[in-house]
C-alpha positions in Angstrom: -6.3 27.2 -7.9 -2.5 26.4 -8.4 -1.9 26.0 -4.6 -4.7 23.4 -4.0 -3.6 21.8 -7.3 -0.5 21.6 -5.7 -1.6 20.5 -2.6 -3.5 18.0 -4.0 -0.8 16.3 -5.9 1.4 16.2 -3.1 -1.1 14.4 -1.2 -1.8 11.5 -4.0 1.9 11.6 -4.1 1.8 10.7 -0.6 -0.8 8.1 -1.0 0.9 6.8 -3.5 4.7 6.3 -1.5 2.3 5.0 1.3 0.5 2.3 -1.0 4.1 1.2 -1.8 5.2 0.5 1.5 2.3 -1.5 2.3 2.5 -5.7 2.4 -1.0 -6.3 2.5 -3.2 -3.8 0.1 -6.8 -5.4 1.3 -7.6 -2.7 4.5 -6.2 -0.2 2.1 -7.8 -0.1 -0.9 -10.3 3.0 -0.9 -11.4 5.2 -4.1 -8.4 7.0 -4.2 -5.8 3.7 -4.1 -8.5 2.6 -6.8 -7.3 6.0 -9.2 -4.1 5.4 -8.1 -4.0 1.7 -9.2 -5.6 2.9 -12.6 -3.0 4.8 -13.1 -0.4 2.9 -12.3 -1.9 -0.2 -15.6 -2.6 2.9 -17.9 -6.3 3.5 -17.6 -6.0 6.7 -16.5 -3.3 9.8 -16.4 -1.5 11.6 -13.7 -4.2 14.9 -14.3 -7.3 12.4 -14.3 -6.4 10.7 -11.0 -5.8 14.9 -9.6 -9.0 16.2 -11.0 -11.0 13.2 -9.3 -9.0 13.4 -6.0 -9.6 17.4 -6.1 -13.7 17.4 -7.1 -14.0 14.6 -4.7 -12.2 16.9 -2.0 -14.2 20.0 -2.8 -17.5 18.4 -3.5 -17.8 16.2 -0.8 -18.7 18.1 2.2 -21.3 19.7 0.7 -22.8 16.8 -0.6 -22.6 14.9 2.5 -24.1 18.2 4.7 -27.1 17.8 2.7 -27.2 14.2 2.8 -26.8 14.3 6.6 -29.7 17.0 6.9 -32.3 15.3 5.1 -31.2 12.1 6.7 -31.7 14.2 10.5 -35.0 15.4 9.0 -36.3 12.2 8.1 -35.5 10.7 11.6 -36.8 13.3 13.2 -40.0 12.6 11.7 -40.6 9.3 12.0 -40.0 8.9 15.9 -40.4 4.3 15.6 -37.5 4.6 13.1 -35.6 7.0 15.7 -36.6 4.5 18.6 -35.3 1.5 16.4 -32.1 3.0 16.0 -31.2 3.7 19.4 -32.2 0.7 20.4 -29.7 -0.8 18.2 -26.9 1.5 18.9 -27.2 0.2 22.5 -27.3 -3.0 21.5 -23.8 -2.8 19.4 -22.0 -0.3 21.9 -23.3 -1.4 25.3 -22.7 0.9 27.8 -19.3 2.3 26.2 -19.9 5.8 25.4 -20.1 6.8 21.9 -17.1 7.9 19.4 -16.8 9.2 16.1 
């Protein structure tokens, strides 16, 4: 539990010397810049901003396996909404393959 706390905070400390560095925050402002910038006026402490970037870390991929599952499911069972979708894909990507 120490080494991932440990991790962790070297991570937001990274985040944080990146967000520094930046000249324009716009592209760059995801949940964890949000803690960060919470910090930074007060509304929140150095162990608050951890313990969210740490639950977040462990939680999420979980969370979104199930979330993708029932979303797989659910397509899978309604073939129009399947058809729809590809259609669309082709429309946006053309005949460029597919990336992540």
């Amino acid at each position: 539990s120490k080494d991932l706390k440990g991790a962790m905070e070297i991570l937001i400390e990274q985040k944080r010397q990146k967000l520094s560095t930046l000249e324009k925050l716009d592209e760059h402002m995801d949940f964890a810049s949000q803690l960060i910038f919470a910090q930074n006026r007060g509304d929140l402490t150095a162990e608050n901003v951890n313990q969210c970037v740490l639950e977040m870390m462990i939680a999420a991929p979980d969370t979104l396996s199930v979330t993708l599952f029932f979303m797989l499911i659910l397509i899978a069972e309604h073939p129009t909404v399947e058809e729809e979708m590809m259609r669309e894909i082709e429309t946006v990507v053309g005949k460029q393959e597919l990336q992540s």
